[in-house]
Structure formats: C-alpha cells, structure tokens
C-alpha positions in Angstrom: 31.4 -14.5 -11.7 31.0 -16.2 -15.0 34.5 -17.5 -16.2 33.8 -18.7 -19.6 30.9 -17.6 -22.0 29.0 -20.5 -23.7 27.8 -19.8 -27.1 24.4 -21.1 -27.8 24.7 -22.2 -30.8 22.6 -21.1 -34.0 20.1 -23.7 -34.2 18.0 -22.3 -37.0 18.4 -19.5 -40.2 15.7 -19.0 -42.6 14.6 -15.8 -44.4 10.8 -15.6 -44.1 8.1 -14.0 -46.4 5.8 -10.9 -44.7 1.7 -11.8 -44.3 0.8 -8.3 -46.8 -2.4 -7.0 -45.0 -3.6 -3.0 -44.1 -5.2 -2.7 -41.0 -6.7 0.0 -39.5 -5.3 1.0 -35.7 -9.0 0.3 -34.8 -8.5 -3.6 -35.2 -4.7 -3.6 -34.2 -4.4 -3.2 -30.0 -0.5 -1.8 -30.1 1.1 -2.7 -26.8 4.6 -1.9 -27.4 5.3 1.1 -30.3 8.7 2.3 -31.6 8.9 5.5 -33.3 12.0 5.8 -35.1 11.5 8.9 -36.9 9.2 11.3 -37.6 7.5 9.2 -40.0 8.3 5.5 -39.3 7.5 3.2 -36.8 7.2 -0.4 -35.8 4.1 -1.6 -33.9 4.0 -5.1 -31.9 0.4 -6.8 -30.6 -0.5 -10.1 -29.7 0.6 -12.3 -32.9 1.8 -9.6 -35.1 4.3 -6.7 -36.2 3.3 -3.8 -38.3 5.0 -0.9 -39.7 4.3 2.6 -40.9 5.8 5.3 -43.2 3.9 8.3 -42.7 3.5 8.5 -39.4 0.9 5.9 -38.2 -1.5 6.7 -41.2 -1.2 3.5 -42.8 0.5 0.4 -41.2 1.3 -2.9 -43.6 1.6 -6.2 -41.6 5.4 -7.5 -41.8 4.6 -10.6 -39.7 6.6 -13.4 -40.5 4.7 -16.3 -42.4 5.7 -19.0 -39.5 4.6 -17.1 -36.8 1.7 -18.1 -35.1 0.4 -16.8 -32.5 1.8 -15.1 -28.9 2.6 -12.1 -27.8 5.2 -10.3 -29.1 8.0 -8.3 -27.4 9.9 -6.3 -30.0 11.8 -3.1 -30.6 13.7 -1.0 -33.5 16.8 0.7 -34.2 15.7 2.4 -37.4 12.9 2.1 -40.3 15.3 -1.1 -41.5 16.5 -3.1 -38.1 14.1 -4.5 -35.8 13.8 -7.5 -33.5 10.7 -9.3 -31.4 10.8 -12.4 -29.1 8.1 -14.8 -29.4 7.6 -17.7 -27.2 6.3 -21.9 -28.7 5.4 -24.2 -26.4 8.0 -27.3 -25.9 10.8 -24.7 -28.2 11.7 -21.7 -25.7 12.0 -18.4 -27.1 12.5 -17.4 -30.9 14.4 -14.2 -32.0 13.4 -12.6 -35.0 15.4 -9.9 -37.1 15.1 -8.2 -39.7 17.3 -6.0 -41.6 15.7 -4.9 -44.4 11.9 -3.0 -42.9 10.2 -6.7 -42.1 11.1 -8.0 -46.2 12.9 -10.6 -44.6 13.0 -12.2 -41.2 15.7 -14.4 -40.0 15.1 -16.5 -36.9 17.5 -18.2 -33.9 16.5 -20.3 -31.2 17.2 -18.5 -28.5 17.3 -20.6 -25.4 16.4 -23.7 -24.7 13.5 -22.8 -22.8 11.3 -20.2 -20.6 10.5 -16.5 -22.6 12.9 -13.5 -23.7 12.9 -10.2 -23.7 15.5 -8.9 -26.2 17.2 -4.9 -26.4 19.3 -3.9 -29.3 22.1 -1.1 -28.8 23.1 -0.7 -32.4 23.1 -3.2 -35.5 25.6 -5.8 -33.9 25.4 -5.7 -29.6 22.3 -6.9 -28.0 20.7 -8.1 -24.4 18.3 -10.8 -23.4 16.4 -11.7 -20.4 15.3 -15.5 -20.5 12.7 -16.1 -17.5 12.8 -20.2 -16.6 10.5 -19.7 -13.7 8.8 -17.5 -11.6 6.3 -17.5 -9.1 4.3 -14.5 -7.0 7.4 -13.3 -5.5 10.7 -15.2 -7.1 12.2 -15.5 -10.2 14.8 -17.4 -12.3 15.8 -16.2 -15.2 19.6 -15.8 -17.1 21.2 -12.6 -18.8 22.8 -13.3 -22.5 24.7 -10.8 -24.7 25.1 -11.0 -28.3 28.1 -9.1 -30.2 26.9 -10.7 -33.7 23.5 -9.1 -34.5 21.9 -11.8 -32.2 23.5 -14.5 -34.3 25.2 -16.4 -31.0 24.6 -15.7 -27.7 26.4 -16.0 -24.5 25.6 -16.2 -20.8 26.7 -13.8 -18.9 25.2 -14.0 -15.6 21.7 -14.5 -13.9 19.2 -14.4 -11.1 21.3 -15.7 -7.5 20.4 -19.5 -7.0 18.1 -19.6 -3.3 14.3 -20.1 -3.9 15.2 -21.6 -7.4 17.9 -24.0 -7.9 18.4 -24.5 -11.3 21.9 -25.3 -12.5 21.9 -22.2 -15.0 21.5 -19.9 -11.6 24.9 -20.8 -10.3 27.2 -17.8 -10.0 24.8 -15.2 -10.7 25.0 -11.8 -9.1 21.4 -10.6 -9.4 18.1 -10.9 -7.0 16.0 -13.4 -7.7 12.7 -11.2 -7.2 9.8 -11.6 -9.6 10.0 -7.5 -10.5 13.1 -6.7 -12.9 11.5 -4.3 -15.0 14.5 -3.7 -17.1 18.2 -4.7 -17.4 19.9 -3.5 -20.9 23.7 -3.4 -21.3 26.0 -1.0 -23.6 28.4 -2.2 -26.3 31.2 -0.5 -23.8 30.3 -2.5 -20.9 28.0 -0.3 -18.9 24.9 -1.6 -18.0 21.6 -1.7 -15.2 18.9 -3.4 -14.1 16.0 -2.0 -12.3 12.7 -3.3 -11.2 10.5 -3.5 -8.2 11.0 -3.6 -4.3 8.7 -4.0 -1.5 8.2 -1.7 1.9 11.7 -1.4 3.8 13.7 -3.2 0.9 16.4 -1.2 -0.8 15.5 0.1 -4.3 16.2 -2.3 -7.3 19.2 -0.8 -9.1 21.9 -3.1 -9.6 24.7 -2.0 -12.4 27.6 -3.4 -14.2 31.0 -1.9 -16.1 32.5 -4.9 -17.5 29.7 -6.4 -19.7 27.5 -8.0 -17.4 30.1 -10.5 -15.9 29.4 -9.1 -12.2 26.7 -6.7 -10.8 26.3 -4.8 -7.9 23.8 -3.0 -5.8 24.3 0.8 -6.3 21.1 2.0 -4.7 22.5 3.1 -1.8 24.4 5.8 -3.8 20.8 7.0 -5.3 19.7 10.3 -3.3 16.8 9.0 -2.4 15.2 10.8 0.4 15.6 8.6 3.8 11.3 8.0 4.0 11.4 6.9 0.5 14.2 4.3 0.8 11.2 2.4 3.1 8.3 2.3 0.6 7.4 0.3 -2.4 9.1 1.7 -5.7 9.3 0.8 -9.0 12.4 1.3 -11.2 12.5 1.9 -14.8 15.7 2.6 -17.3 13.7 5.6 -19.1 16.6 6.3 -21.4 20.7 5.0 -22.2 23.1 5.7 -24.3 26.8 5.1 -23.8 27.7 6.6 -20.3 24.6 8.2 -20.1 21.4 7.0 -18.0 18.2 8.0 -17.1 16.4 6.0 -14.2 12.7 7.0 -13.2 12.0 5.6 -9.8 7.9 5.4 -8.9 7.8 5.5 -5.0 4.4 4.6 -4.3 2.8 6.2 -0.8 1.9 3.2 1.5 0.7 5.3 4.3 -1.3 8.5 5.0 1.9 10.2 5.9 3.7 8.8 2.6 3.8 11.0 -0.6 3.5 9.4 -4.1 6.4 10.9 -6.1 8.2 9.8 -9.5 11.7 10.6 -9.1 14.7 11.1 -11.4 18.1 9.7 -11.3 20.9 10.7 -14.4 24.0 9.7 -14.8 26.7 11.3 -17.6 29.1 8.6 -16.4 28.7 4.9 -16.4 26.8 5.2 -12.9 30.0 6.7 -10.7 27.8 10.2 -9.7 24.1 10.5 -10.1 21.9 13.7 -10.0 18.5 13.5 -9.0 16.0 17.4 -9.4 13.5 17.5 -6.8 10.7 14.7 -7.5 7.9 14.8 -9.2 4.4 15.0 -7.2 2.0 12.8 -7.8 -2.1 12.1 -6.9 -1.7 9.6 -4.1 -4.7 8.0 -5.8 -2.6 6.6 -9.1 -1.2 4.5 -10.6 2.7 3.6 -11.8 3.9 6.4 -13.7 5.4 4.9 -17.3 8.1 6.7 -18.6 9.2 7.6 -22.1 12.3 9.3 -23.3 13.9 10.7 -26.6 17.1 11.4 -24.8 18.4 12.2 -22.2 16.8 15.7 -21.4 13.5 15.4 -23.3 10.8 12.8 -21.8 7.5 11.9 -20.7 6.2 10.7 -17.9 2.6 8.5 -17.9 0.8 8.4 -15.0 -2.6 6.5 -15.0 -6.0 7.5 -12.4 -7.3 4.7 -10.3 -10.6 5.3 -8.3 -10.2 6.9 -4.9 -11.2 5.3 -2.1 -15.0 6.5 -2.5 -14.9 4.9 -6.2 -14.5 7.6 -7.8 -12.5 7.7 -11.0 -9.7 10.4 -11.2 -8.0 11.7 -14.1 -4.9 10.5 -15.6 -2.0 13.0 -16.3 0.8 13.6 -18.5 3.9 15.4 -17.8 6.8 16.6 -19.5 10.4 17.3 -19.3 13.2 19.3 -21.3 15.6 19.5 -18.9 16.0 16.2 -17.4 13.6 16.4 -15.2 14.7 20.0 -13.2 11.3 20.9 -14.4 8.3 19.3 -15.3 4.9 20.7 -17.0 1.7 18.9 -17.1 -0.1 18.6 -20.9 -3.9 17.7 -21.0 -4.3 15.2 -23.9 -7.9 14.9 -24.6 -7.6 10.9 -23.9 -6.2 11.7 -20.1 -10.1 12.3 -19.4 -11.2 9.4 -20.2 -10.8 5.2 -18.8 -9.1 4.2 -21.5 -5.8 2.6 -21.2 -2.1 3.5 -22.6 -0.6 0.6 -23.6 2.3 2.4 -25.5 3.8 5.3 -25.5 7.1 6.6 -27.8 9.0 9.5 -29.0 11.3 9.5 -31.5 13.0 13.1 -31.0 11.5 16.0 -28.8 8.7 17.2 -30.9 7.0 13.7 -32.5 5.3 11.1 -30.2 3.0 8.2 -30.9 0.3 7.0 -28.1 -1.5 3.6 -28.3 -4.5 2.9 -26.0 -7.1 0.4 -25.3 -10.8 1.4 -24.0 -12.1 -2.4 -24.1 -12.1 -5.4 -25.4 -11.4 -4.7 -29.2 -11.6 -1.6 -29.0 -8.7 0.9 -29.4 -7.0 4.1 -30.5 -3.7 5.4 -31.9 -2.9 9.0 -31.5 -0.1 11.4 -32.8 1.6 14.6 -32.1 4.1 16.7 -33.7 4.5 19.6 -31.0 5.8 17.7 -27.6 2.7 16.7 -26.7 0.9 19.9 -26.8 -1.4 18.9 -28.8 -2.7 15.2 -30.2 -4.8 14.1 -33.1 -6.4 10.7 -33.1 -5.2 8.4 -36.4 -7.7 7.0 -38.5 -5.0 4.9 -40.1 -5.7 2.0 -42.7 
C-alpha cells in the first residue's frame, strides 16, 4: 500500500502556438479518434493532433509547435479539453493540454522516464500509466493520479516487483504481465484495470475503491462460464462513469472444442455485483473484438477477419448493442468486406460514430454515420 503520495513536481509550463495546416483524411492515418459531439472531434496519428467542427469534413492541425515527432496517445472531454502523451528520447513522457480547442497547449514532464498513457474523467481528475520496462511477457510500469488538471501528479501504486526490480515497483498491488490493456480510475475512488491472460490464468480484472492506493483481483466474481475461465481472454474497460462499468472480455477459442465469444460484464455499483447477458458468438477464425461505447447501454463491438486455416480471408463484422449487451445485431458497413484495417473507432451518443481505417501504407479512409451504424458514408474531408 502506498503511504504517502509524492508529487512530481511541475517541471515545465509554456503555452504553445498550433502548426495551421488542412489535411485531407487521405494523408492523415487516425489511430486513435474522439468524437465528442455530433460535430466535433479530435484525431491523434503518428506526430500530430487534428480537430474537426463539422463532423470530419474539414480537420485543421492543432499540433503543438515543439512537438516533433512520435506517436501520440491522446483523448478529449469536449470540443475545448484535450490531452496526448508523447514520448523524447533521454526526457520520459510529456503531457500536453489544452483548454481552449488546441489554441494553446501547456506541457509537464511527466515522469522521469519510460512512456504514458493518460485518461481524463472531467476537467480536473486524471490517470496515467508510465511503462519503465517490459519485455515479451513482463512489465514494469507505475500508476499516477492527478486532482489538478494534470498539473502534479502522484504515485499511487504499480506493477508487483518479481521479474523487474526497480525501486518504483515496491508496494505495488498489480501483475506485472506485459498485457494491461486498460486501467482508468474515477474522481470518487472507483477504478479497474483489465488486460490480457494466457490459457488456465485467471482473467485480468483487478479493481480499486479508494483511489488506487490498493487493488484486488475481482475476476473470480465475473460469471464467466467455468471452460472460459481456462482460455486466453482479453479484457477491455468499454465504458465508465461513476459507479458504472462496462467490461468487454474477448475469450479467444484455443481448441477445436473452444468457442470464440466476446462477453459482457456491467456493473451499476463500483464493482460489488456484476451482470453478464449471454455472450456474444463469434467466427472462431477472428480476430480481437475492439469495443466502443457511448454509454453504458449503447455500444459497438469490432471484430476483425483473419484468413482461415486454408488462407482464405473472411469477413470482418460489426455488431451492435442498445441494451447493454442483452442483445446484439450485426450491421454490414461497406468497409467490413474489404482488408482494410480499423484503427479507430468512436461514438459520441447513440446515433453518431466516426471510423478510421488503414488499407496500406499511406493509404487510408475516414468514414461517418449518423443512424447507429446503419448506414456509413466515406469523408472526403480537407
């Protein structure tokens, strides 16, 4: 348990200048979208941020002047407030904010080294995930909170000490596997982190209540079915707010007898009962289904075609839920057909959705729809 929070102190403030530039979706490859309205939206791709008013028409470039280069991991609270993490060799990580739709950017030194991935509950409370290390199977990395808009930071616990023994690692509560997918805590104290587990391991879901100064492993209260406690899975936070969580657990099939099946955990309070609908069946010949939620009832779930064991390429699907998950409907987007590659996917309330993909190198497509996913048109933004 950590005792005492050490602030990291603010190393470096300055408000930055955008690069003004139109692109057109053609030369930008999104990998991480944020649609925070029906109209606006915040893009992120290897170097830069963009953002759009009119639905992913145009996008202008609000990457900061001193930027350069790396990929960026970023997110967005509103047209206004948005963040991204961006790693320089010999600094460690850099957080970027901005408060006023990428006008300004103030940054902060993170940590002192590895990379960061960063999560934003509202204007003031945020989470971070700085990896030190990893190899093919381990990990070391600490969790920091932030009640000050990512001003100061504090850690509040990490990856157990054992193949890694790094000073930072001591006390901490969580597995030091290479697959945390996810791990974002709420301004009240409730939190999760999720990620992947191999044949007869127990399912990655570890959760906290009091801010992320202890976790604990709470898969064995998932209703998982007993087979699918014994194969690989992959767990994602799909959606949280508050009390409320969505986890969307992809239990891959490992054997003939094995079924490939996406399954759905809620929770209306802070993780003490969870309700799973029957799972969702899947192609054995797939691969990881992705989720993406607007809430709590209405999401989408991604799931990507890989060739069968003849070669043959399959197609990929997309489902739908507006109940949580107690029933699910398959859509045919005209891009399931083909290889290309979704490399983002986001809602920003039931009915509007934005869908980045990339069919090679330099090439890609950004697509929109305004009915659920019913229906998609292809963007010819500039």
């Amino acid at each position: 348990m950590w005792h005492l929070l050490a602030l990291l102190p603010l190393l470096s403030l300055v408000a930055l200048s955008p690069v003004w530039a139109l692109r057109t979706s053609a030369s930008v490859a999104f990998h991480s979208l944020h649609l925070v309205s029906a109209r606006d939206a915040w893009g992120y791709s290897q170097g830069g941020v963009y953002r759009t008013h009119d639905g992913g028409r145009h996008w202008q470039n609000r990457t900061p002047a001193l930027t350069s280069g790396g990929l960026l991991e970023g997110g967005a609270l509103d047209a206004r407030h948005a963040w991204f993490t961006v790693s320089r060799a010999g600094e460690g990580p850099r957080l970027y904010r901005t408060r006023d739709g990428g006008v300004h950017w103030t940054w902060t030194r993170l940590f002192r080294q590895g990379s960061a991935r960063v999560a934003f509950r509202d204007s003031q409370y945020g989470t971070a995930v700085v990896q030190l290390d990893r190899d093919r199977t381990h990990s070391a990395f600490v969790v920091l909170t932030s009640r000050d808009a990512g001003a100061h930071w504090g850690q509040v616990n990490s990856a157990r000490p054992g193949h890694f023994r790094q000073a930072l690692l001591q006390g901490g509560d969580l597995p030091d596997v290479s697959g945390l997918n996810d791990l974002r805590i709420q301004p009240g104290g409730f939190g999760l982190a999720c990620g992947l587990s191999g044949p007869d391991q127990r399912p990655y879901v570890w959760q906290t209540r009091d801010g992320g100064r202890t976790f604990r492993d709470v898969a064995g209260q998932l209703p998982y079915a007993p087979a699918e406690r014994r194969q690989f899975s992959s767990t994602r936070l799909a959606w949280s707010a508050g009390p409320l969580a969505v986890l969307l657990s992809d239990v891959q099939a490992g054997a003939p007898n094995e079924r490939h099946v996406a399954r759905l955990f809620r929770t209306e309070d802070a993780g003490r009962h969870w309700h799973t609908p029957a799972p969702l069946a899947l192609p054995v010949h797939s691969g990881a289904a992705l989720p993406a939620f607007a809430d709590a009832r209405h999401g989408w779930v991604w799931v990507r075609a890989v060739p069968d064991d003849q070669g043959q390429p399959g197609v990929s699907q997309l489902w739908r839920t507006g109940n949580g998950g107690e029933n699910w409907r398959l859509l045919t987007p005209p891009f399931a057909a083909t290889a290309a590659e979704l490399t983002a996917l986001s809602f920003a309330d039931p009915q509007h959705g934005l869908a980045a993909l990339r069919l090679g190198a330099g090439v890609s497509q950004l697509w929109r729809t305004d009915d659920a996913g019913e229906h998609w048109t292809q963007l010819d933004a500039s």
